[in-house]
OpenMM code with the backbone's topology and positions (N, CA, C; nanometers):
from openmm import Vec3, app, unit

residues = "UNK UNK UNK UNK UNK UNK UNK UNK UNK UNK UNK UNK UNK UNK UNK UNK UNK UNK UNK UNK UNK UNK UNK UNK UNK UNK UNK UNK UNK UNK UNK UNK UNK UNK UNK UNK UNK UNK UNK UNK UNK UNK UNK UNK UNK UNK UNK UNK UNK UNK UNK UNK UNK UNK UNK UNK UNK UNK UNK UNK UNK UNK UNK UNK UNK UNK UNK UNK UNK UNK UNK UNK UNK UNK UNK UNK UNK UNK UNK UNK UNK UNK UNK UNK UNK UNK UNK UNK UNK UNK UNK UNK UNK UNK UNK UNK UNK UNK UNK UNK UNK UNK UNK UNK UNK UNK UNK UNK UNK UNK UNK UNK UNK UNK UNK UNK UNK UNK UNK UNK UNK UNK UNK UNK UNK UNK UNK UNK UNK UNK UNK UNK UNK".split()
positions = [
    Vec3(4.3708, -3.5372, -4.0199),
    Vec3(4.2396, -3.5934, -3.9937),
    Vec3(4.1489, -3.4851, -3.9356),
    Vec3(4.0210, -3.4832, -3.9425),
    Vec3(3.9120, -3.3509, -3.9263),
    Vec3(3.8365, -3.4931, -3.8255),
    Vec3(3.7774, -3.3720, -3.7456),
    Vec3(3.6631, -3.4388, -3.6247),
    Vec3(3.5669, -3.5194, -3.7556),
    Vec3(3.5021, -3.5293, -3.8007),
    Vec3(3.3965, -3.5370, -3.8989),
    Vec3(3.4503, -3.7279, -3.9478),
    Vec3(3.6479, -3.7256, -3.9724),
    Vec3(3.6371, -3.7796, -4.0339),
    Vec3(3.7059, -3.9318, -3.9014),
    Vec3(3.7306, -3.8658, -3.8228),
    Vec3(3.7303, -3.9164, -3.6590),
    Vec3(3.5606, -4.0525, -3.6441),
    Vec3(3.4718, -3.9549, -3.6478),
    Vec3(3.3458, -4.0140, -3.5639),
    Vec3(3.2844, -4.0416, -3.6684),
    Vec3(3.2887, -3.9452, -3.7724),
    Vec3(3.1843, -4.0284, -3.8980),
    Vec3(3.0325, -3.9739, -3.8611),
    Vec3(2.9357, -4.0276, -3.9030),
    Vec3(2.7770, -3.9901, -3.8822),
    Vec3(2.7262, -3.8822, -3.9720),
    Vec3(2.6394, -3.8184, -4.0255),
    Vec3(2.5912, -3.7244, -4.0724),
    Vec3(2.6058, -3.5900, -4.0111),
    Vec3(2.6260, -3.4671, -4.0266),
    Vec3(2.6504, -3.3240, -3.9981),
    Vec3(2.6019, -3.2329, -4.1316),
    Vec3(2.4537, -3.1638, -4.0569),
    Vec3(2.3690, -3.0712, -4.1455),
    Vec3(2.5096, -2.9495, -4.0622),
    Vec3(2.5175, -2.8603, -4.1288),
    Vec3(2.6267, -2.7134, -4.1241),
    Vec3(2.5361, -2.5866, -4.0816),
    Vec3(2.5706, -2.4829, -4.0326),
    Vec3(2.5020, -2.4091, -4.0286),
    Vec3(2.3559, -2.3922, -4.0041),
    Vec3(2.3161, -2.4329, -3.9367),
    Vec3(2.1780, -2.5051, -3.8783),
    Vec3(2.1215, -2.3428, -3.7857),
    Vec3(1.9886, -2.3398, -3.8342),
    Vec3(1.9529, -2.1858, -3.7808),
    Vec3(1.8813, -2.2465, -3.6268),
    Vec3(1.8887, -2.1339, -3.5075),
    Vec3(1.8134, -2.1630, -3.3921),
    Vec3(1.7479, -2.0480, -3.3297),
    Vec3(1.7297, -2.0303, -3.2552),
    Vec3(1.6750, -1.9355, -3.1830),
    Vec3(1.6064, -1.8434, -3.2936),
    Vec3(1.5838, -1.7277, -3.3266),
    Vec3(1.4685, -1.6771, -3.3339),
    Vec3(1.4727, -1.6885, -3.5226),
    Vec3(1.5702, -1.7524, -3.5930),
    Vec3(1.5999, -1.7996, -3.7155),
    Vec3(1.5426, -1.9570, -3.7375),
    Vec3(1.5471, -2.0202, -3.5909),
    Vec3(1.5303, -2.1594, -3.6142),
    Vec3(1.3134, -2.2149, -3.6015),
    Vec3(1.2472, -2.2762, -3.5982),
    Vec3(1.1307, -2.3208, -3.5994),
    Vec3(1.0230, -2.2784, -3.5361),
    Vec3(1.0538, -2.2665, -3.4156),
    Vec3(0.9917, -2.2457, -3.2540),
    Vec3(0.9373, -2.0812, -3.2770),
    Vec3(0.9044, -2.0352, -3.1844),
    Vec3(0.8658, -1.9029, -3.2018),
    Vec3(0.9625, -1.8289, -3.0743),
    Vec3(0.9917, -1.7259, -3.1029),
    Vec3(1.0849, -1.6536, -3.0178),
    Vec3(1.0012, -1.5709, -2.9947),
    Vec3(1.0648, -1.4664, -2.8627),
    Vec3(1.0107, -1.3369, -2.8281),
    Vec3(1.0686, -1.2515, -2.9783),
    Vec3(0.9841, -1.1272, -2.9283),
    Vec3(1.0068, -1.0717, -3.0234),
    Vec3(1.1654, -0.9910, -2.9772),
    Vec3(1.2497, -0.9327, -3.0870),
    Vec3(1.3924, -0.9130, -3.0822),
    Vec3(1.4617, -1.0340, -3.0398),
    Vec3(1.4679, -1.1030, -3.0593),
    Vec3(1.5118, -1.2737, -3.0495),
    Vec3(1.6235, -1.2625, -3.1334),
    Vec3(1.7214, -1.3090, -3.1151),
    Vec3(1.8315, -1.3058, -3.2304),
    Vec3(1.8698, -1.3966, -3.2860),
    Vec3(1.8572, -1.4326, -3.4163),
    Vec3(1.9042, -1.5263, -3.4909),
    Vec3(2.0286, -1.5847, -3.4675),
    Vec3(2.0651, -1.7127, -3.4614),
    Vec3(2.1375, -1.7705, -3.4110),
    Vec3(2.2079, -1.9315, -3.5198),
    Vec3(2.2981, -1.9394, -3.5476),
    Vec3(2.3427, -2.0991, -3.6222),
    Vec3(2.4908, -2.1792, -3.5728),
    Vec3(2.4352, -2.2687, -3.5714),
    Vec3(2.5471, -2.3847, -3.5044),
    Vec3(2.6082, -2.4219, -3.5938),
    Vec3(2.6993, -2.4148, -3.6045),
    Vec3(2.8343, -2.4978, -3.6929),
    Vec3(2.7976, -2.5785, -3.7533),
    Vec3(2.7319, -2.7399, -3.6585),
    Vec3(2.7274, -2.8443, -3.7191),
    Vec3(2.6483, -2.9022, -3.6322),
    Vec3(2.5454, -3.0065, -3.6563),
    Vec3(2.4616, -3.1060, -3.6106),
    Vec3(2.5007, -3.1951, -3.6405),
    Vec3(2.5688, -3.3203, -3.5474),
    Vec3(2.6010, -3.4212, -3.5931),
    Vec3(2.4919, -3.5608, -3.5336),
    Vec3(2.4737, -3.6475, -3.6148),
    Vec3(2.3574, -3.7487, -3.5428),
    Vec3(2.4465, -3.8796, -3.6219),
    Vec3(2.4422, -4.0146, -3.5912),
    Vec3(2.4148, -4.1070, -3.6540),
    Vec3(2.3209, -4.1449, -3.7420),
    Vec3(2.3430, -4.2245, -3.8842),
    Vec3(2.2523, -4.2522, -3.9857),
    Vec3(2.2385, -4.3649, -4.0201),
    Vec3(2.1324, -4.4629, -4.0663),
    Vec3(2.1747, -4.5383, -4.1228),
    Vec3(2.2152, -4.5922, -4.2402),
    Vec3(2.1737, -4.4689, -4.3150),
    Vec3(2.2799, -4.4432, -4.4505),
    Vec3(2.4254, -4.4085, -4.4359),
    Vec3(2.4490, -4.3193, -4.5756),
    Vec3(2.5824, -4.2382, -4.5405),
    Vec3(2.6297, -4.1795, -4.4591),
    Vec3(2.7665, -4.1780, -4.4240),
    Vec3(2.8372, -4.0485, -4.3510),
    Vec3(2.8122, -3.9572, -4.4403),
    Vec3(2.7974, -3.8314, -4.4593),
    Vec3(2.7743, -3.6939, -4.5548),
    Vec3(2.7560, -3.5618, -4.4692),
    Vec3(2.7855, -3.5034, -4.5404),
    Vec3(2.7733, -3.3042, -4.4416),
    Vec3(2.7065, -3.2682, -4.5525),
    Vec3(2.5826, -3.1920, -4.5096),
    Vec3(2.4822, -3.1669, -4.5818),
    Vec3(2.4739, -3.0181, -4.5160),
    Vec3(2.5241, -2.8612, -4.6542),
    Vec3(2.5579, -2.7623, -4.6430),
    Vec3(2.4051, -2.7091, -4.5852),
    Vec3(2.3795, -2.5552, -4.5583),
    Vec3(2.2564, -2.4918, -4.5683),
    Vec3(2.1503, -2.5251, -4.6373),
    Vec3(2.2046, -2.5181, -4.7768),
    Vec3(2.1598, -2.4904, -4.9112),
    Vec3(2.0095, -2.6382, -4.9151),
    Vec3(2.0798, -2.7448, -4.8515),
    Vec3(2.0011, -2.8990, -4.8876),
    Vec3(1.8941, -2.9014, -4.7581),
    Vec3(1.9039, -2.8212, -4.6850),
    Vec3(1.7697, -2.8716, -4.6138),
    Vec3(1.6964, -2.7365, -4.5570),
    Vec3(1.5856, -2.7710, -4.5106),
    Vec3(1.4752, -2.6531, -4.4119),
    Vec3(1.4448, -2.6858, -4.3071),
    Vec3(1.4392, -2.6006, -4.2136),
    Vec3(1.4599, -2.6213, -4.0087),
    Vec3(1.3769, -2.7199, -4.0205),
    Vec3(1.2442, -2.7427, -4.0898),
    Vec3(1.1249, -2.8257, -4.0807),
    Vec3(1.2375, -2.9347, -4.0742),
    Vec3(1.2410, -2.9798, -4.2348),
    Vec3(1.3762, -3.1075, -4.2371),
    Vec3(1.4421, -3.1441, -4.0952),
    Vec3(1.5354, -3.0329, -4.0628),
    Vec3(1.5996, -3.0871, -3.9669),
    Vec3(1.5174, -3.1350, -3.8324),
    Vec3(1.3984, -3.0601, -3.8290),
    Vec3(1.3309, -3.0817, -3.6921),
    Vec3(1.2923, -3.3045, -3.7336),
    Vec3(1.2379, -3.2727, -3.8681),
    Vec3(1.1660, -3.4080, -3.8472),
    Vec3(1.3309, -3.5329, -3.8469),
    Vec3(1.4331, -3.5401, -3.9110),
    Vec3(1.5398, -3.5880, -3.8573),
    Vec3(1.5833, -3.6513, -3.7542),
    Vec3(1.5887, -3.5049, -3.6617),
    Vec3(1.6740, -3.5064, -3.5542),
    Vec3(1.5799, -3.5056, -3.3874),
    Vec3(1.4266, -3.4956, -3.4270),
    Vec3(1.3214, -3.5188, -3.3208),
    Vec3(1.3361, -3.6660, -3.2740),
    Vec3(1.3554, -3.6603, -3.0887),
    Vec3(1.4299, -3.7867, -3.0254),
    Vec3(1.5292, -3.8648, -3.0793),
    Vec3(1.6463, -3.7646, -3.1407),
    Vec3(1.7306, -3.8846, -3.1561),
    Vec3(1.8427, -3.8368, -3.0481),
    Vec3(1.9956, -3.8825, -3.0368),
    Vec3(2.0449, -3.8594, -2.9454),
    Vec3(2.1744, -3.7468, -3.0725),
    Vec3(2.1985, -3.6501, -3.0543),
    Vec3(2.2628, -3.5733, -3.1496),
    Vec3(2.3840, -3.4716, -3.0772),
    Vec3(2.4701, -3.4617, -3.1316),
    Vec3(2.6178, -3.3744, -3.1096),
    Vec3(2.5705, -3.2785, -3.1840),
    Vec3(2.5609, -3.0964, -3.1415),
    Vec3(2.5951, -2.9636, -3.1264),
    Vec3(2.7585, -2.8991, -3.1555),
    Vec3(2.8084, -2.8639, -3.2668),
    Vec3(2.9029, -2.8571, -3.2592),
    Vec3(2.9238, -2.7055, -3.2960),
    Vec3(3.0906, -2.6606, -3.2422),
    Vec3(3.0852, -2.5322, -3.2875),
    Vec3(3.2637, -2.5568, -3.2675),
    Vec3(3.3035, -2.4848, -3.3967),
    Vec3(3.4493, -2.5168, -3.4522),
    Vec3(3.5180, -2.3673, -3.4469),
    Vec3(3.6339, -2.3723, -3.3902),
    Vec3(3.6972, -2.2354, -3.3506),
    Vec3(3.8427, -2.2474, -3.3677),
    Vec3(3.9569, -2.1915, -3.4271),
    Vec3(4.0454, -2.1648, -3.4467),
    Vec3(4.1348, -2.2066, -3.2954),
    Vec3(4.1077, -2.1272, -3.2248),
    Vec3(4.1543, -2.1173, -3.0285),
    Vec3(3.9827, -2.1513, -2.9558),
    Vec3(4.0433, -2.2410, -2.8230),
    Vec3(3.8824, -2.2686, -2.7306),
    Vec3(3.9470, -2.0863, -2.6829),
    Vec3(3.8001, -2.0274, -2.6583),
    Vec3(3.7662, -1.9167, -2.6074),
    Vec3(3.6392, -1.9118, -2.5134),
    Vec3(3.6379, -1.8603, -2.4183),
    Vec3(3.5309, -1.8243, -2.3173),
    Vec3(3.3796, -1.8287, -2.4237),
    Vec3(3.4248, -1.7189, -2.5254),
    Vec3(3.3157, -1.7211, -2.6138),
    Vec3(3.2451, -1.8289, -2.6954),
    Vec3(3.3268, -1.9616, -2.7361),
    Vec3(3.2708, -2.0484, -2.8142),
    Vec3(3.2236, -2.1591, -2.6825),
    Vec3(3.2848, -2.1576, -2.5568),
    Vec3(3.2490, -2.2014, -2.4466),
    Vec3(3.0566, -2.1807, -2.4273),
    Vec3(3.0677, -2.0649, -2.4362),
    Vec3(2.9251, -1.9851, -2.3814),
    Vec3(2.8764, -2.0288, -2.5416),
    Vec3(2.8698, -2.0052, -2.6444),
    Vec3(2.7847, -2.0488, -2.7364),
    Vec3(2.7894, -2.2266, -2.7304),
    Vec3(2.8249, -2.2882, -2.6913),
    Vec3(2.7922, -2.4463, -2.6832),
    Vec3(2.6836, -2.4416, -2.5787),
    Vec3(2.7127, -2.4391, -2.4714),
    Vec3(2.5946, -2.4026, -2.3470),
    Vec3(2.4806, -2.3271, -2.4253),
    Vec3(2.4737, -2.2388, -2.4364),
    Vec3(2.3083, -2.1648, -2.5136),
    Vec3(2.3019, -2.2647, -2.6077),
    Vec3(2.3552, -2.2680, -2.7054),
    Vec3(2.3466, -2.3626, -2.8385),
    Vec3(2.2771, -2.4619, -2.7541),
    Vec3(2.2804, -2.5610, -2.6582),
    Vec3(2.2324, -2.6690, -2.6391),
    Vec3(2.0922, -2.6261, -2.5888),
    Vec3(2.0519, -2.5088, -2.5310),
    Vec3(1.9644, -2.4534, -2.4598),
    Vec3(1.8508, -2.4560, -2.5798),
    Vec3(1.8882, -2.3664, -2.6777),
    Vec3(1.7977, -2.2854, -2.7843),
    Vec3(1.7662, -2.4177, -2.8857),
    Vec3(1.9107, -2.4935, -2.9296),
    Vec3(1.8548, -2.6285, -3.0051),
    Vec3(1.7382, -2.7053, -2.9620),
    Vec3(1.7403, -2.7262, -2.8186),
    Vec3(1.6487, -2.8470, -2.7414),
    Vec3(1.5085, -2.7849, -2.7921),
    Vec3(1.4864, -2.6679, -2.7380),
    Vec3(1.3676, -2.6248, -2.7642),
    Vec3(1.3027, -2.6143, -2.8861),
    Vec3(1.4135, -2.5982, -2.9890),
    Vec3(1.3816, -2.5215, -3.1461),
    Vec3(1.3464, -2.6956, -3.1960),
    Vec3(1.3929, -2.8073, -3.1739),
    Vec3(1.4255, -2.9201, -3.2609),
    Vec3(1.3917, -3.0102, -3.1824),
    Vec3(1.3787, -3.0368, -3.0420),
    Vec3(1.3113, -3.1497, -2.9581),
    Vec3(1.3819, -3.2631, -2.9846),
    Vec3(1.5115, -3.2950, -2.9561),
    Vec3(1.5739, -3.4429, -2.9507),
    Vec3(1.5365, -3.4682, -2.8269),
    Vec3(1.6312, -3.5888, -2.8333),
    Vec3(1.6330, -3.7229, -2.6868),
    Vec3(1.7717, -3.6233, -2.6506),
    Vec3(1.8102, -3.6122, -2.6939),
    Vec3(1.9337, -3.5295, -2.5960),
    Vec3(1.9846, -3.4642, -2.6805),
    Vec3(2.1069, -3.3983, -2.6576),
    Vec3(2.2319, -3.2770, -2.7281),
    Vec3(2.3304, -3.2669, -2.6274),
    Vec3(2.4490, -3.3337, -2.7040),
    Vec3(2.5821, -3.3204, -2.6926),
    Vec3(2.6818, -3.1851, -2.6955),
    Vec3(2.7086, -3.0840, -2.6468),
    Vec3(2.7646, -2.9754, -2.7001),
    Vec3(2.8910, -3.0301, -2.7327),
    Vec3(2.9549, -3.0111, -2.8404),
    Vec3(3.0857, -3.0491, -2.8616),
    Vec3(3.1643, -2.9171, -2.9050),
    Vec3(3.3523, -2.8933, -2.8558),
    Vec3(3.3350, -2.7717, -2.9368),
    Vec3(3.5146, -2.8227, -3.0025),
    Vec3(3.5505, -2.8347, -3.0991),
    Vec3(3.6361, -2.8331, -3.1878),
    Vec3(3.7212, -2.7325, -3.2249),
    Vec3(3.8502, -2.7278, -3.1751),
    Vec3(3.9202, -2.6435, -3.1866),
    Vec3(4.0835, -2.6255, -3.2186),
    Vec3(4.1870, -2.5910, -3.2685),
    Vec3(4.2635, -2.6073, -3.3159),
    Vec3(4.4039, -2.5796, -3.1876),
    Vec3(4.3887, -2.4475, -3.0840),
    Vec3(4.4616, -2.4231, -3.0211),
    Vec3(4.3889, -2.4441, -2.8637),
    Vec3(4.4465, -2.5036, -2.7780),
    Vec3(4.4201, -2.5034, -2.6525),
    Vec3(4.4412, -2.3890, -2.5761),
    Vec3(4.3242, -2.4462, -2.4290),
    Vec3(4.3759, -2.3668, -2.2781),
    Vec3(4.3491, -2.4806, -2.2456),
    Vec3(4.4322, -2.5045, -2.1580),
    Vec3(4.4319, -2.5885, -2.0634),
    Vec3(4.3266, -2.5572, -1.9720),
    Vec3(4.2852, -2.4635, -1.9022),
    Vec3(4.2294, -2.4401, -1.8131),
    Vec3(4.0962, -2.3618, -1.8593),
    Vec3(4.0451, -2.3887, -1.9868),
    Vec3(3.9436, -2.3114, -2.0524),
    Vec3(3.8988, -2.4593, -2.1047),
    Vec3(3.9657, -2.5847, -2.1343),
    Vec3(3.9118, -2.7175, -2.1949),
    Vec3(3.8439, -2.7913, -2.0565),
    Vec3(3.9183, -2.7642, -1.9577),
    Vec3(3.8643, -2.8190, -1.8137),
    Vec3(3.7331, -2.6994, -1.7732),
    Vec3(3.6935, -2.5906, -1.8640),
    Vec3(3.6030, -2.5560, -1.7769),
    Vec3(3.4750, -2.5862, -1.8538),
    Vec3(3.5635, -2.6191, -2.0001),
    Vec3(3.4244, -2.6634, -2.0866),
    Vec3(3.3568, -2.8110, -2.0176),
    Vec3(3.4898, -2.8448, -2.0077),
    Vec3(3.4546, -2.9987, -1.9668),
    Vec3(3.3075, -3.0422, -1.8292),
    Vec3(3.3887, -2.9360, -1.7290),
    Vec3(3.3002, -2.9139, -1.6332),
    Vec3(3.1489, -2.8441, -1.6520),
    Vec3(3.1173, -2.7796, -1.7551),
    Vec3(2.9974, -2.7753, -1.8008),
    Vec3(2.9341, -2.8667, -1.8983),
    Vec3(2.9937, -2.9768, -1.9362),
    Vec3(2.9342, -3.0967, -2.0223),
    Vec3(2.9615, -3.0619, -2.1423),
    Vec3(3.0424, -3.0289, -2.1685),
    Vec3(3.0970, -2.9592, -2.2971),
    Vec3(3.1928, -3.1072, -2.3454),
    Vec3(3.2499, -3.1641, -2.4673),
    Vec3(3.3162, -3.2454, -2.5180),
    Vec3(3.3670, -3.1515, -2.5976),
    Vec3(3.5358, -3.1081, -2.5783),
    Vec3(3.6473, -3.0825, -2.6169),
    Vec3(3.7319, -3.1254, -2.6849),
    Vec3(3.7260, -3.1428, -2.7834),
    Vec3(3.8326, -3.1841, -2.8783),
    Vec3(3.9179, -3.1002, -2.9799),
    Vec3(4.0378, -3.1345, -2.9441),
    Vec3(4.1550, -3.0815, -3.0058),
    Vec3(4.2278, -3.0989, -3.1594),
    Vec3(4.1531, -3.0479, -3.3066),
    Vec3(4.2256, -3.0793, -3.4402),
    Vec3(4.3011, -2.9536, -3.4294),
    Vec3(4.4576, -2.9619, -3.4903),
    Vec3(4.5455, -2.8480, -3.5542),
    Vec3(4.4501, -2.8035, -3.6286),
    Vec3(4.3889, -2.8403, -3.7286),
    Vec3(4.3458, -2.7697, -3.8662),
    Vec3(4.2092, -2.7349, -3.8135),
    Vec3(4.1503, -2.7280, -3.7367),
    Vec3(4.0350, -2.6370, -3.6899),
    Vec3(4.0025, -2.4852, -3.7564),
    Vec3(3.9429, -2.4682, -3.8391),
    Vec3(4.0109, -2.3244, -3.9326),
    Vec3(3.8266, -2.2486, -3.9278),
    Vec3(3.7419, -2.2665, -3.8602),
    Vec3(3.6387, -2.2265, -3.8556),
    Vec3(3.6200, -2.0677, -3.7915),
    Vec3(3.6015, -1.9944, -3.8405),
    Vec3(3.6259, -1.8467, -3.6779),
    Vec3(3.4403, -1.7999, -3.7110),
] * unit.nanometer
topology = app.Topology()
chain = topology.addChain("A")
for resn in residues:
    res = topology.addResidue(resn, chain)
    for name in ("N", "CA", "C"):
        topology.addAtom(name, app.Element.getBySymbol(name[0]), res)
């Protein structure tokens, strides 16, 4: 079973932010993309690749709704830790929801790296087949 097929809802992939995503960045801003945007629909469940939409799209979507930030990693690492935290930072601004969920999906644990996500509002969840790097 895959997170996706767990919760269900819609997930745009690869979603650009920071100085790639809508908003205007400083200049040297670095382009930045999230795994996955997940929201509730009242259509289909579907994952909708790069290719099917434009930041515009996603902005008009996902403006005030309540939406999951996701980022999928082989092992939780300090590093995909710290990109959920910014990720939620740079999304809010670039896309303007009612909120953002950081979620981060991962195949191998720390025990003591899932409790620190946790403690930053991070939602941790554990698939074997997590195969994203």
């Amino acid at each position: 079973m895959t997170y996706w097929e767990k919760v269900g809802g819609s997930i745009f992939t690869e979603v650009p932010t920071g100085n790639s995503g809508p908003e205007r960045w400083p200049e040297g801003a670095n382009p930045r993309r999230i795994d996955g945007v997940r929201f509730r629909s009242k259509g289909r469940d579907e994952i909708c690749p790069p290719s099917a939409f434009s930041t515009e799209q996603v902005k008009k979507v996902v403006q005030g709704r309540h939406l999951e930030i996701i980022e999928v990693k082989q092992s939780l690492n300090r590093g995909v830790i710290g990109q959920a935290v910014a990720g939620r930072v740079l999304f809010k601004r670039d896309y303007n929801p009612a909120t953002v969920e950081p979620v981060v999906v991962y195949g191998n644990d720390d025990p003591a790296l899932s409790w620190a996500g946790r403690r930053n509002g991070i939602r941790v969840e554990i698939f074997p087949r997590a195969e994203k790097e």
